[in-house]
C-alpha positions as CSV (number, residue, x, y, z in Angstrom):
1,X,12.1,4.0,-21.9
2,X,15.2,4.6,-19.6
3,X,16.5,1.2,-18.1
4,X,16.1,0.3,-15.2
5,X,17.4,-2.3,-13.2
6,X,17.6,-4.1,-9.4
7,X,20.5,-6.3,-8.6
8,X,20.3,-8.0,-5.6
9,X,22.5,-11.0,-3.7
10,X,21.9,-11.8,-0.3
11,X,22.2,-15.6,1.8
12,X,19.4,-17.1,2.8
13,X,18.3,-21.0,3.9
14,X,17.6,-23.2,0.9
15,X,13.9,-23.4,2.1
16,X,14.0,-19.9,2.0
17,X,15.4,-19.4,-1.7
18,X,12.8,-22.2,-2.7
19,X,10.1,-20.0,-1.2
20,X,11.4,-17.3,-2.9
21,X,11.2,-19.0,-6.3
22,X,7.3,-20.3,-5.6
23,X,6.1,-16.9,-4.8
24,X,7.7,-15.7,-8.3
25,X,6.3,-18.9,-10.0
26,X,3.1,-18.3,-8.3
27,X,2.9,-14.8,-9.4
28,X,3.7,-15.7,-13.0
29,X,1.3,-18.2,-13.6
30,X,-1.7,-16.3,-11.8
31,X,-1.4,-12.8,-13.1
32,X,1.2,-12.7,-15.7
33,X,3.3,-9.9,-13.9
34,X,5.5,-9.8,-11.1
35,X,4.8,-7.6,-8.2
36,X,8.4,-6.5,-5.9
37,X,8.7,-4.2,-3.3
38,X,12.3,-2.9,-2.8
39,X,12.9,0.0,-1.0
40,X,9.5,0.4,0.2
41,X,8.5,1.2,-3.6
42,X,6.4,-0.9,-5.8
43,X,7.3,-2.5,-9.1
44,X,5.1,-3.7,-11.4
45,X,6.7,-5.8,-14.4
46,X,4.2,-7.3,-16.8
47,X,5.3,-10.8,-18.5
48,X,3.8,-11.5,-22.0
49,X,2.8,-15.3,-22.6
50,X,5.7,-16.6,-24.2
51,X,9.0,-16.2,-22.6
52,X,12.4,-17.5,-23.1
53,X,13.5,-19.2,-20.3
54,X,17.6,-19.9,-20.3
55,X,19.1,-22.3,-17.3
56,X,22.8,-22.6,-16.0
57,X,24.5,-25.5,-14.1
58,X,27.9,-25.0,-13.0
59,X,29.1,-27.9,-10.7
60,X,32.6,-26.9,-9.7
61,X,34.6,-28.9,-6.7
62,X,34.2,-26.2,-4.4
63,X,31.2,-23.8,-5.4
64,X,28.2,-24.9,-7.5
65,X,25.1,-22.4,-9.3
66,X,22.1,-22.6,-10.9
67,X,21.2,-19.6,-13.0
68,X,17.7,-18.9,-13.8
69,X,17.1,-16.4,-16.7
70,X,13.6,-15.4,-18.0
71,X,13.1,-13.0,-21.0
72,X,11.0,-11.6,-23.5
């Protein structure tokens, strides 16, 4: 299977970025997939049950992250 792969950065409010993050939850725990649509196409990515979920916290004095990384 050829790789394939959407990288995308944008701002947004926090409540925005937390909605965000629900609707990916959300879709995770209902269906075991993850629907996007970028580009006005639609894609699909099916999640197994067990994942390895891998979390990052850089506090810095003038720029903090949070990195989310989910694999299988």
């Amino acid at each position: 299977m050829d790789l394939m792969e959407i990288s995308e950065k944008r701002k947004m409010g926090r409540e925005e970025a937390a909605k965000f993050l629900h609707t990916i939850a959300d879709s995770l725990a209902r269906q075991n997939a993850l629907d996007l649509i970028r580009n006005g196409i639609k894609i699909h990515v099916k999640v197994p049950d067990e994942v390895t979920l891998e979390l990052e916290v850089e506090i810095e004095s003038d720029e903090s992250s949070i990195e989310i990384e989910i694999s299988w």
